[in-house]
C-alpha positions as CSV (number, residue, x, y, z in Angstrom):
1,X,24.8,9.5,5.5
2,X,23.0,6.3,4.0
3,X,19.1,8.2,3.3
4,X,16.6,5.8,4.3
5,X,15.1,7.1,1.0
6,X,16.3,10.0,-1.3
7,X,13.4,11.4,-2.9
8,X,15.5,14.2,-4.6
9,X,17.8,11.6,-6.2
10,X,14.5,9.5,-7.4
11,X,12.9,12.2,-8.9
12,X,16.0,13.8,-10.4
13,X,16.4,11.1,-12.8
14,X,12.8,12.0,-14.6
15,X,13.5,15.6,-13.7
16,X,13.3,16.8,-17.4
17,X,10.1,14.7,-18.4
18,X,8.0,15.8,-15.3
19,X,9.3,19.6,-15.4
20,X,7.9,19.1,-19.0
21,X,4.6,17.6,-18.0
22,X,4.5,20.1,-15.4
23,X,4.6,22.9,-17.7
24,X,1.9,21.2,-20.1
25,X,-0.1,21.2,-17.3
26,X,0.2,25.1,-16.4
27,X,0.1,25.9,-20.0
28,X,-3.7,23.8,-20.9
29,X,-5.2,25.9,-18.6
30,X,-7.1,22.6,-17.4
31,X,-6.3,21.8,-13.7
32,X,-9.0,19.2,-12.4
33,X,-11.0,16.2,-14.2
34,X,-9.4,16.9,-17.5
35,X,-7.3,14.8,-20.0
36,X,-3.9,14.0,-18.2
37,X,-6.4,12.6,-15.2
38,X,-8.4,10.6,-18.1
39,X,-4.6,9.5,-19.4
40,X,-2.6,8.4,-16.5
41,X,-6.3,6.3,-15.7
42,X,-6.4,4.5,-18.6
43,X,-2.9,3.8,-18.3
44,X,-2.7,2.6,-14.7
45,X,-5.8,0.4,-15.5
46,X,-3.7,-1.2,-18.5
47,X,-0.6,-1.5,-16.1
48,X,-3.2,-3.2,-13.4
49,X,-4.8,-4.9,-15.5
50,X,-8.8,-4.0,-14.6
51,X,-11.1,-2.0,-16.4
52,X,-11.4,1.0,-14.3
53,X,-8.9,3.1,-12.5
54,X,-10.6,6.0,-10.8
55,X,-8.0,9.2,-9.4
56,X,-8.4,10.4,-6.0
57,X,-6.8,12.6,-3.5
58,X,-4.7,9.9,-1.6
59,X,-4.8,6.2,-0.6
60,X,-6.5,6.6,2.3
61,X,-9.6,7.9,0.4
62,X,-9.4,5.5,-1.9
63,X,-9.8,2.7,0.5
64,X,-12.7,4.8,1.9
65,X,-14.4,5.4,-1.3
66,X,-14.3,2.0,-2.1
67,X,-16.7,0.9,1.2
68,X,-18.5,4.2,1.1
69,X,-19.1,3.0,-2.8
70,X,-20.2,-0.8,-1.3
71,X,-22.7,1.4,1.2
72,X,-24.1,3.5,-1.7
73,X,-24.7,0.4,-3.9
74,X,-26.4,-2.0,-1.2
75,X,-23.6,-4.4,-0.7
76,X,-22.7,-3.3,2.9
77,X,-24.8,-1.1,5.9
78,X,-23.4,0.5,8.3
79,X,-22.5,-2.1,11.6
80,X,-20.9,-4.5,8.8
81,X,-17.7,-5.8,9.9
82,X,-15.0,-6.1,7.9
83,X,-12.0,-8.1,8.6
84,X,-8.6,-6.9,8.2
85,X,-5.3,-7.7,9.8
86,X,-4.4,-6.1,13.2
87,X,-1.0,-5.1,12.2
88,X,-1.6,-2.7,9.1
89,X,-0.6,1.1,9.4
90,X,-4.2,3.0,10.7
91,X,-5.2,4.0,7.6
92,X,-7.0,0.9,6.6
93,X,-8.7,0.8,9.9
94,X,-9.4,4.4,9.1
95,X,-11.0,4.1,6.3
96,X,-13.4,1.4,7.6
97,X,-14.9,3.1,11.1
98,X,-15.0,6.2,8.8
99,X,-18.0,4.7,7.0
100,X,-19.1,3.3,10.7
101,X,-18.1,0.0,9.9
102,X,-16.6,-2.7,12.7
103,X,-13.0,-3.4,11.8
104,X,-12.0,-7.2,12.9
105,X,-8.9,-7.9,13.3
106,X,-6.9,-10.6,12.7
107,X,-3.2,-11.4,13.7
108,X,-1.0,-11.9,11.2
109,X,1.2,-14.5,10.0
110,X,4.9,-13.8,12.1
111,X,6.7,-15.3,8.9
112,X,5.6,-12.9,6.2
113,X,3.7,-9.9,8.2
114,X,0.8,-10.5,6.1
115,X,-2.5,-11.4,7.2
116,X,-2.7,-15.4,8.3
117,X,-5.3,-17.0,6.3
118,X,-5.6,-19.8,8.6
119,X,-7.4,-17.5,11.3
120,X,-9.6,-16.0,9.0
121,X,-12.6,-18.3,8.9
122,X,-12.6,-18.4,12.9
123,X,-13.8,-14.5,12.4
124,X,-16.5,-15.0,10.3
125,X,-20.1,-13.8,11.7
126,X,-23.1,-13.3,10.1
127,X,-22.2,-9.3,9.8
128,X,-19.4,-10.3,7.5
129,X,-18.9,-8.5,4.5
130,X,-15.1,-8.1,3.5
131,X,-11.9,-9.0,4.3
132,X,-9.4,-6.2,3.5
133,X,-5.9,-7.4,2.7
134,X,-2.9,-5.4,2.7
135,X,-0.3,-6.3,0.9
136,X,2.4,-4.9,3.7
137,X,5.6,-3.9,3.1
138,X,5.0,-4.5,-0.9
139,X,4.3,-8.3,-0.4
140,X,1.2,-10.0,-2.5
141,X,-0.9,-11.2,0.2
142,X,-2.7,-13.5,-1.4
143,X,-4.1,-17.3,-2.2
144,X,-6.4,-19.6,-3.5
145,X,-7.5,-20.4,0.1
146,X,-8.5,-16.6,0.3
147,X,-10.7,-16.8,-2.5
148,X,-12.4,-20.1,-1.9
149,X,-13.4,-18.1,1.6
150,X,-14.8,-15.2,0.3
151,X,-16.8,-17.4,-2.6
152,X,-17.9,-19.6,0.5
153,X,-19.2,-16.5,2.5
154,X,-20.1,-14.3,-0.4
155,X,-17.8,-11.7,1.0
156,X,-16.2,-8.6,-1.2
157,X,-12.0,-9.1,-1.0
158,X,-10.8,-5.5,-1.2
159,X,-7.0,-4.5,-1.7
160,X,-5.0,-2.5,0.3
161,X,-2.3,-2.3,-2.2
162,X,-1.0,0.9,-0.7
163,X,2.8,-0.9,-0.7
164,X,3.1,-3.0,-3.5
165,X,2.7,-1.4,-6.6
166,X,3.3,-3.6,-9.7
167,X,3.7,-6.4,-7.5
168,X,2.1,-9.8,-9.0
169,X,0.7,-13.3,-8.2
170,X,0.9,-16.0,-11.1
171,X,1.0,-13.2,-13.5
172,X,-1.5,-11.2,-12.4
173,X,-1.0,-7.7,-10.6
174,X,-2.0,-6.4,-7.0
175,X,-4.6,-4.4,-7.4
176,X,-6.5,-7.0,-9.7
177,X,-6.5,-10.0,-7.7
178,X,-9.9,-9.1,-5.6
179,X,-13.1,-7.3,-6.0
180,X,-11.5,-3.0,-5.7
181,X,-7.9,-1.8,-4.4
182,X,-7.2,1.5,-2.6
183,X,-3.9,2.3,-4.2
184,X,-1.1,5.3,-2.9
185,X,1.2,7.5,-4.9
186,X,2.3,9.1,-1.6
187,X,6.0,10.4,-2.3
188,X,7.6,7.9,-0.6
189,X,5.8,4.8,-2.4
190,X,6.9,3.0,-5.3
191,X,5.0,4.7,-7.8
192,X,5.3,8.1,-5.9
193,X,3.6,11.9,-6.8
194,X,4.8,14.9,-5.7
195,X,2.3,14.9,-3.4
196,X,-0.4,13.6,-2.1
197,X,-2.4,11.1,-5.0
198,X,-4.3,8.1,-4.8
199,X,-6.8,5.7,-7.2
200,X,-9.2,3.1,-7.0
201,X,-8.3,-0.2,-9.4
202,X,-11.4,-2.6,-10.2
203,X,-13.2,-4.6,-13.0
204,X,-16.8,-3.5,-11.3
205,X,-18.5,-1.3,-13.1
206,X,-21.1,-0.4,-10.9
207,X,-18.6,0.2,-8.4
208,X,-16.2,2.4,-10.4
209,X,-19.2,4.8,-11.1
210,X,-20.1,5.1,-7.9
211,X,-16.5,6.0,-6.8
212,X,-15.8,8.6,-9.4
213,X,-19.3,10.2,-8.4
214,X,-19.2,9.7,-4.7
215,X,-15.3,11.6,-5.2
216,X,-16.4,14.4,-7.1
217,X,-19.2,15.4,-4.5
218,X,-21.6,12.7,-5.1
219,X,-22.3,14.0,-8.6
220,X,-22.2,12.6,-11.7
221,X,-23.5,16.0,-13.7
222,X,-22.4,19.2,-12.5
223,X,-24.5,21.0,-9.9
224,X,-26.3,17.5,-9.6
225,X,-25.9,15.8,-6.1
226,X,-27.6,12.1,-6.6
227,X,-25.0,11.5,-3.0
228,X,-23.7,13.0,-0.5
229,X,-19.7,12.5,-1.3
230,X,-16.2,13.9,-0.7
231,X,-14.3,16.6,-2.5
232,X,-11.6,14.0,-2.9
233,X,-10.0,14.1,-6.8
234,X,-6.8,13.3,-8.3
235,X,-5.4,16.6,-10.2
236,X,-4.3,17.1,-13.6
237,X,-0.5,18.0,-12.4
238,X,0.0,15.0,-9.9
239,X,-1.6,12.5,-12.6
240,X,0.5,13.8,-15.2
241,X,3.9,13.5,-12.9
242,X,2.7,9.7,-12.4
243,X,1.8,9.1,-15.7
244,X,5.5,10.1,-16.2
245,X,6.9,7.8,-13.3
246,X,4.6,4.7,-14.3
247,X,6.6,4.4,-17.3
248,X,10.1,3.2,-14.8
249,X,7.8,1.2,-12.5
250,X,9.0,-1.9,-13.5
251,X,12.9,-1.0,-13.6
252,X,12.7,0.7,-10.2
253,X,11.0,-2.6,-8.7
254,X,13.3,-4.6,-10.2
255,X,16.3,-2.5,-8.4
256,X,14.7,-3.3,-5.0
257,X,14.4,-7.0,-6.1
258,X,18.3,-6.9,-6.3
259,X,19.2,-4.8,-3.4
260,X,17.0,-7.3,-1.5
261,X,18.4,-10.3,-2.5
262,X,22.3,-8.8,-1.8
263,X,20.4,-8.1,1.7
264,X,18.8,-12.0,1.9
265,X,22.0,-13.2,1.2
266,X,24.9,-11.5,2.7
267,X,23.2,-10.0,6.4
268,X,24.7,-13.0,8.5
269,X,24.0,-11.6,12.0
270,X,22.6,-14.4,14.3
271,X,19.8,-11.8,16.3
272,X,18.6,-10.4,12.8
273,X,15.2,-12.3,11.2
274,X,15.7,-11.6,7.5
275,X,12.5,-11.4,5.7
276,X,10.9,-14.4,4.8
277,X,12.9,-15.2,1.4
278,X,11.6,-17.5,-1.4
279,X,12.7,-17.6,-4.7
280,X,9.4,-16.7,-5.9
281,X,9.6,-13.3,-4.5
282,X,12.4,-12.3,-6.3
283,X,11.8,-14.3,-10.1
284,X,8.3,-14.2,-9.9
285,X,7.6,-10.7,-8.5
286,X,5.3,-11.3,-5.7
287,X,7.1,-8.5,-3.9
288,X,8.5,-5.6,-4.6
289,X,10.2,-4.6,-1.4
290,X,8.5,-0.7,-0.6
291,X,10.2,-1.9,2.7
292,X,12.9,-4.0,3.7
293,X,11.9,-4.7,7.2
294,X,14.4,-7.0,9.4
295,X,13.5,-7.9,13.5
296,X,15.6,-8.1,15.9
297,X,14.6,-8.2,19.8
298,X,17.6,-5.5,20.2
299,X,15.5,-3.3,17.7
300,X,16.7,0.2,19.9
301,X,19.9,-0.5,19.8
302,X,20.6,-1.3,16.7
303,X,18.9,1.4,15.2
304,X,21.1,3.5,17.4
305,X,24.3,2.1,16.2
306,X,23.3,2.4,12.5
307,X,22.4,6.3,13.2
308,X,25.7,6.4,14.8
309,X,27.4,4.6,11.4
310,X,25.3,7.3,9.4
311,X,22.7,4.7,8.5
312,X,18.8,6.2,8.4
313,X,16.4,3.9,9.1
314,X,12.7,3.7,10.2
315,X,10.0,1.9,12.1
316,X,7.2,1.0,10.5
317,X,5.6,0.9,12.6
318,X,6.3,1.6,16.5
319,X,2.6,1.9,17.6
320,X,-0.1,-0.8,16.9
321,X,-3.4,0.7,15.7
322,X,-5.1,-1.2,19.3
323,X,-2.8,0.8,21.1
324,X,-3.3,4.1,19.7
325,X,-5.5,6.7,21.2
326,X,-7.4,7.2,18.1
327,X,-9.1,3.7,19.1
328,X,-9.2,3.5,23.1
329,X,-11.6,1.6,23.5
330,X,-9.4,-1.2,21.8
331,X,-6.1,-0.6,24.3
332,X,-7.5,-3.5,26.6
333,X,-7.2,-6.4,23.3
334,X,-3.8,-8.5,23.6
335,X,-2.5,-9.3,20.0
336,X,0.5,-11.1,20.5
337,X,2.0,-11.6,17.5
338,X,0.9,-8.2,16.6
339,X,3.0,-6.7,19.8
340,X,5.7,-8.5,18.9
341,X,6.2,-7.1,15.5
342,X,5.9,-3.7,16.3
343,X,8.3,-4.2,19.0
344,X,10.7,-5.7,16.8
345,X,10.6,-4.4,13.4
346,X,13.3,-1.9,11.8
347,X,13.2,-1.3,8.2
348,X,16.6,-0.4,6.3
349,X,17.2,1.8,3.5
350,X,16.2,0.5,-0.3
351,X,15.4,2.7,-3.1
352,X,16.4,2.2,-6.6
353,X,18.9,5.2,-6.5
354,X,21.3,3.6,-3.8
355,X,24.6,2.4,-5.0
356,X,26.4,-1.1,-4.4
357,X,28.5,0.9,-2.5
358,X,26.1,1.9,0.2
359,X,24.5,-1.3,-0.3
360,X,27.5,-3.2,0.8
361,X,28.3,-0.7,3.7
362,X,24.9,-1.6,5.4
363,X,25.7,-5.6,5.4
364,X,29.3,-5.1,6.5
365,X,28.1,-2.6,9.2
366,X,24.8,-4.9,10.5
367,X,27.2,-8.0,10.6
368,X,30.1,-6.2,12.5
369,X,27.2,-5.7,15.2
């Protein structure tokens, strides 16, 4: 069986270094808020290139720390609407009707699943505050156009870089490029925990304050409650395993790079849409491939005939947020391009521990289909 991603084998190549880090952990004494958090922060901010990098307990909160943080500062009020694309997994949507703001959303573009900039403008009301943009699948979305917008509206430009760690943009990394960025260490991601992690990357200081309070109970002195926050904090154990895994980051992208491009350039079968492949993503580093998502209109049945060649593979992801029950009063909406993308997608196995070998058995099996 081809593992559409083989955690054990990822983590079994660092297992000596984060059984170590482990046990300097357990043996400090110091489990919360203490120096491997303070470590792996500074580090990651380095990596990212901001001033601040601020531990939580997962992405997810760090996307909602960052607008509860806007809230608590003045910048937004509840009934702000924030724009962010339609076709993102929930948990950016999440994270805005959490703090009672209005999600808009956008369609994306059908070449590179990524928010379209040239709708954006059209969404613009006077409510306006942000546009989110997720960086899906581990693909910068980003441009000058973007920024001209936001400048031109006085909107905040907030990362969901969830995806697309160490990814860049004319040499600078996702999570810099805009105002904040909610950033994941779920297993599965790039830079992965062993467990459930999460930060906040941004050069405001004001904002990185108020995230690291608003996280820690909406207190900035101990038994002194100037918010009302979350219990939401990245331990000492988890920040000390991806302190350890930061170190590969680079390597392990590069890896997907190359399994991409053998995928880009061999996978010949007429019904398969490749994705959108520029030289730029590959040399430049604008993505680092957390997914390597194909469509196909026969997406059922070919993931059925991989499973039945021992090939794993996922869809990410069947069930557009409009159509989920979680947001029912959005079921009526028709997103088009949206639909058709979650119809169509089916993402194949890439990890940096896969061999040529299985590698080449995907492309020979997907082109004999």
């Amino acid at each position: 069986m081809v593992k559409f991603l083989d955690l054990l084998k990822i983590n079994a190549q660092y297992a000596d270094e984060l059984k170590q880090a482990a046990a300097d952990v357990i043996d400090s004494g110091w489990y919360l808020q203490g120096e491997r958090l303070s470590r792996f922060e500074a580090n990651l901010a380095s990596y990212t290139g901001v001033r601040h990098a601020v531990g939580v307990a997962n992405g997810l909160d760090a996307l909602r720390l960052i607008l509860k943080g806007y809230i608590a500062l003045g910048v937004m009020q509840e009934g702000d609407e924030v724009i962010v694309p339609a076709n993102t997994y929930i948990a950016s949507i999440l994270a805005i009707t959490d703090n009672r703001l209005i999600p808009i959303l956008v369609e994306p573009d059908l070449q590179t699943y990524n928010l379209d900039f040239r709708l954006i403008e059209q969404y613009i009301t006077p409510r306006t505050r942000a546009i989110m943009l997720v960086h899906l699948y581990g693909q910068v979305c980003w441009s000058g156009a973007v920024e001209e917008i936001a400048k031109k509206y006085n909107l905040k430009i907030i990362e969901d870089n969830a995806q697309a760690m160490g990814a860049s943009w004319n040499g600078r990394k996702s999570g810099s490029l805009g105002d904040a960025a909610g950033n994941s260490f779920y297993p599965g991601k790039n830079l992965g925990a062993l467990g459930d992690a999460g930060a906040v990357t941004t050069n405001d200081d004001a904002l990185a304050s108020m995230v690291r309070a608003l996280g820690n109970y909406g207190s900035e002195k101990k038994y002194v409650n100037s918010y009302q926050g979350l219990n939401s904090r990245l331990d000492e154990i988890q920040a000390a395993f991806l302190d350890v895994k930061l170190k590969y980051i680079d390597a392990e992208n590069q890896r997907r790079r190359e399994i991409a491009q053998q995928y880009c350039n061999h996978i010949k079968h007429p019904d398969v849409q490749l994705p959108l492949n520029h030289l730029h993503d590959f040399e430049a580093g604008s993505h680092v491939f957390h997914l390597f998502v194909i469509r196909t209109t026969h997406r059922d049945k070919l993931q059925a005939y991989l499973s039945d060649r021992n090939i794993q593979t996922l869809i990410h992801y069947p069930i557009p947020p409009h159509k989920q029950d979680a947001y029912k009063t959005w079921n009526h909406l028709t997103l088009p391009v949206t639909e058709q993308i979650h119809r169509e997608v089916l993402s194949l196995p890439i990890s940096p521990v896969m061999t040529e070998e299985e590698v080449q058995h995907i492309i020979q099996v997907i082109n004999a289909y």
